[in-house]
Structure formats: structure tokens, C-alpha cells
Legacy VTK file of the C-alpha trace (Angstrom):
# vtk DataFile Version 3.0
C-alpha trace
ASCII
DATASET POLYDATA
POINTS 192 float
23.129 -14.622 -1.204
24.126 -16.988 -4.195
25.603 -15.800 -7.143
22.275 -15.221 -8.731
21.572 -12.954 -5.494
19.273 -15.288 -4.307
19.081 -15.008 -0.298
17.916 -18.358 1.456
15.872 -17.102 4.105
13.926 -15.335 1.467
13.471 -18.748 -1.203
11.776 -20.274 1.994
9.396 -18.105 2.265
8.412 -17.612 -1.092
7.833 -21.605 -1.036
5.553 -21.139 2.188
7.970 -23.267 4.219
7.241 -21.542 7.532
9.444 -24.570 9.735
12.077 -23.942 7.108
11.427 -19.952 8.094
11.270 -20.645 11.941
13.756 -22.732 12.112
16.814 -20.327 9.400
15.524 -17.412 11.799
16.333 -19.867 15.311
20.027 -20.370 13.120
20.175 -16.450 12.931
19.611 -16.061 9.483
19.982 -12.469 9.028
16.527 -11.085 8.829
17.696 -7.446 7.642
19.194 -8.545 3.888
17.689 -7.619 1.095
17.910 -8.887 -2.463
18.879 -7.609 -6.090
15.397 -5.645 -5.656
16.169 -4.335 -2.231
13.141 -6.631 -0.850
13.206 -7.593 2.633
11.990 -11.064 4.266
9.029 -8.746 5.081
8.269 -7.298 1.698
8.525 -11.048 0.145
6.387 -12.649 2.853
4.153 -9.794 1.660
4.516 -9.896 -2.318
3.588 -14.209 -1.847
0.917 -13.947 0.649
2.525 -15.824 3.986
0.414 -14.326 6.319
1.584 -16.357 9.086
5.239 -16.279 8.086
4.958 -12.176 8.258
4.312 -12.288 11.365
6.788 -14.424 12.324
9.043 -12.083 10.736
7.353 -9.319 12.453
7.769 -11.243 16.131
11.492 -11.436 15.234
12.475 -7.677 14.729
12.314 -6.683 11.143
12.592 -3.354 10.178
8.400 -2.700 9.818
9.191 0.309 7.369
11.992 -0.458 4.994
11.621 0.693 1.362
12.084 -1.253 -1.578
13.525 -0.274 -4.893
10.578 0.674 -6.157
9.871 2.553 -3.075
7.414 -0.166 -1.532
7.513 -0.578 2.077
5.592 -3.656 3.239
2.289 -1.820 4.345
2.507 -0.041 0.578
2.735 -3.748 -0.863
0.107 -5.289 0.860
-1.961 -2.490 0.210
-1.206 -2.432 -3.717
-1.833 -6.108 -3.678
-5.083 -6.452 -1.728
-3.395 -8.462 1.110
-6.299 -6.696 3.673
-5.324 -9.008 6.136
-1.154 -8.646 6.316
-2.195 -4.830 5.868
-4.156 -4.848 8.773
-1.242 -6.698 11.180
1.210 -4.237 9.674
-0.990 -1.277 10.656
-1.633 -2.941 14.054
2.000 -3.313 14.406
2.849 -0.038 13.763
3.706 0.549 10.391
3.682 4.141 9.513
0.247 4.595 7.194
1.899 8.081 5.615
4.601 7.356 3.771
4.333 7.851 0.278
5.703 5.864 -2.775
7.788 7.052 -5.141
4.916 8.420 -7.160
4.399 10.623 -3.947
1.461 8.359 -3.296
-0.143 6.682 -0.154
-2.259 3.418 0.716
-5.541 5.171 0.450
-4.462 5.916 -3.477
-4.343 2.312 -3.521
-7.361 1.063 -1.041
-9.458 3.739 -3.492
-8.144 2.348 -6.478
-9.027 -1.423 -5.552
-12.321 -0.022 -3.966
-10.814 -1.796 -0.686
-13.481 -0.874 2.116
-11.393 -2.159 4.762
-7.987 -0.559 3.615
-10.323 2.767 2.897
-11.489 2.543 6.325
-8.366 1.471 8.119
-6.426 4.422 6.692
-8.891 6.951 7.016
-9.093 5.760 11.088
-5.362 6.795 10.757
-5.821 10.328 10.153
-4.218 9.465 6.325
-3.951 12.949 4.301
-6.373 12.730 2.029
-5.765 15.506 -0.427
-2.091 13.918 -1.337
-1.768 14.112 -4.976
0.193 11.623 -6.773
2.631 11.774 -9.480
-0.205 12.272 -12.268
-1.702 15.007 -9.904
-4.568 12.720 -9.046
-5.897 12.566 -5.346
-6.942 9.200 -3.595
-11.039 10.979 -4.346
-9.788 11.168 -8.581
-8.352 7.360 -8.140
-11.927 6.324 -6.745
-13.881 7.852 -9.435
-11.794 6.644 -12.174
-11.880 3.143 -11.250
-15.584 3.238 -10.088
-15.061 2.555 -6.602
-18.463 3.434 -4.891
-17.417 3.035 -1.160
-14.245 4.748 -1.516
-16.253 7.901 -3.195
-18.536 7.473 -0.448
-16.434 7.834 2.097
-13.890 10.372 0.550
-17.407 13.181 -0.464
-17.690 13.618 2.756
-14.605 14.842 3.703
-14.286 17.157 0.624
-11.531 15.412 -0.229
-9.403 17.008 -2.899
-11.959 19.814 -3.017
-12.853 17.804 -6.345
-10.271 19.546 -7.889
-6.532 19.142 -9.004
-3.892 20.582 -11.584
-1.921 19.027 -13.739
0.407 19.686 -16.833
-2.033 17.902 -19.171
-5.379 18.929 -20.908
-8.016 19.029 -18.881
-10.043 15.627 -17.803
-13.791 16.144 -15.939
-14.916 13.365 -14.240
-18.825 13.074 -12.709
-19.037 10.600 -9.968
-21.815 9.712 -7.689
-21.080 9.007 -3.952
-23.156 6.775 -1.791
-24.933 9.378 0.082
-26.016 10.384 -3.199
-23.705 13.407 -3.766
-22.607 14.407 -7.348
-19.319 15.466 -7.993
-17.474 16.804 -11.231
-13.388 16.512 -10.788
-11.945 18.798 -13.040
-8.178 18.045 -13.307
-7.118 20.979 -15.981
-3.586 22.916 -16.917
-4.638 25.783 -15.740
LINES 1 193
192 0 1 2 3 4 5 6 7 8 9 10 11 12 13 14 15 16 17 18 19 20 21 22 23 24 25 26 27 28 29 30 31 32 33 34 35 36 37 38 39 40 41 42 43 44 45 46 47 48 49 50 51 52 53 54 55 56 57 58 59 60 61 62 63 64 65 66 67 68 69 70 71 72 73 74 75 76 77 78 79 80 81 82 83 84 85 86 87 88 89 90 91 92 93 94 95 96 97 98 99 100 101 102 103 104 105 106 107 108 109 110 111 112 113 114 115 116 117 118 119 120 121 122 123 124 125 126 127 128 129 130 131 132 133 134 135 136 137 138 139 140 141 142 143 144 145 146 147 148 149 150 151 152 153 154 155 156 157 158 159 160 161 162 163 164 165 166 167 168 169 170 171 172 173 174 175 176 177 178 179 180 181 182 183 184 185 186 187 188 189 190 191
């Protein structure tokens, strides 16, 4: 790294240079250091959308699973940041779709959130807890009502997913929200 903490291998790949990439990771650039942020190659190949240079990455041995600062592993990232595609190959690859952020969420709060059919699908094929709730007591189901996310309801009703209830240490919110299948459901989210 430079004195601004800077690491090479990373600046490369945030300017999309994948011969630069190929060719520092040939050199044995070390593929396992992480900046100021505690990013990996992976998690910035992620965070600028190199598809092609993740995988590289990927094909050369990088920890699949590391956790950034803010507790982001690569999967989480590409999740959070609608990169379906690099979520898919991390998925593919192995990445482990349970582990939880730092707000003791996991991708589906975030596929629900975006209303990300694939990323809804893809971790619900991955036997994903669904009832998880995150740090504001809100399940992956109460994420998918809030922001309106018809597929995501639709494919969380079904399941019962967070038995359209959760507690938290606030007043209480009620939510109505109308699946696809036509199935009404109030989320009650109280102090009690």
C-alpha cells in the first residue's frame, strides 16, 4: 500500500483494467490485502461492477467470504448493490448465503428490499432463514412490504414468513400488504 493506503492491485481494478489485473496477479500481487476499509480485491471488484475481473479474482484463490469493516462480505455487497449477476457467480462459487451483516441481517433483507426477483429466488433456493430479524427487528417479509416489493411479498406469504409479526423497542408500526397470490397481510411490529 502507499502512504495514502492505497493498494495497487486494488486501483486497477477499480479503473476496469483487467490486463493490468491479470497480469499484477501473474507478478503475485498479493490477492489477500485489504485496504484502510478492510476491502478485499473481491469486495472492490464487487463495489465497481468488474464482473469479469471477479472472477478472475475468484479463479485465483481469494478468500470467497471475507468481511469488510462494515461487515460486507462480497455476496452481501453485490446483493446490497443489485450486482444480480456477480451475486449469482458468488453463490455458484460457493459463497456462504447465511451470513449476516452487522445489522444481523442477510441477502434476502436486501433482495426484498430492492424487490430483486432473482436474488429473492436465488436465496430462497438456498434454504436462507427467512424469519431473521434485523437490527430494527424487521424480517426480510417487513423489508418487502415497506418498500413495496410485490414479488418479494409474493414469494415470502407463502412461507409465513415472519408469522407477520415482530417486536421491537419502539411504538408499534402496522403495515397491510398485498401478496401476489392475492393474500392480505397486516405486520404488526409493536413493544409489547
Amino acid at each position: 500500500a502507499d502512504a495514502l493506503g492505497r493498494i495497487p492491485l486494488q486501483e486497477a481494478i477499480r479503473k476496469g483494467d483487467i490486463e493490468m489485473v491479470r497480469v499484477m496477479l501473474d507478478l503475485k500481487a498479493n490477492i489477500f490485502a485489504v485496504d484502510e476499509a478492510e476491502r478485499t480485491a473481491l469486495h472492490v471488484a464487487v463495489e465497481t461492477g468488474q464482473r469479469e475481473i471477479a472472477q478472475l479474482i475468484l479463479e485465483r484463490g481469494v478468500l470467497i467470504d471475507a468481511v469488510s469493516e462494515r461487515s460486507d462480505t462480497a455476496l452481501y455487497l453485490a446483493v446490497r448493490l443489485g450486482r444480480t449477476e456477480i451475486a449469482k457467480d458468488l453463490i455458484a462459487r460457493g459463497a456462504n448465503v447465511a451470513i449476516r451483516d452487522n445489522a444481523n441481517e442477510n441477502i434476502l433483507h436486501q433482495a426484498a428490499v430492492l424487490g430483486n426477483r432473482e436474488l429473492v429466488d436465488e436465496a430462497l433456493s438456498h434454504g436462507i432463514e427467512i424469519d431473521t430479524p434485523g437490527r430494527t427487528f424487521r424480517t426480510a417479509l417487513f423489508y418487502a412490504a415497506e418498500s413495496g416489493a410485490q414479488y418479494a411479498l409474493g414469494q415470502l406469504f407463502p412461507l409465513n414468513a415472519g408469522a407477520a409479526t415482530c417486536s421491537a423497542p419502539y411504538p408499534t408500526v402496522t403495515m397491510t400488504a398485498t401478496g401476489l397470490d392475492g393474500c392480505t397481510a397486516v405486520i404488526n411490529c409493536s413493544s409489547n
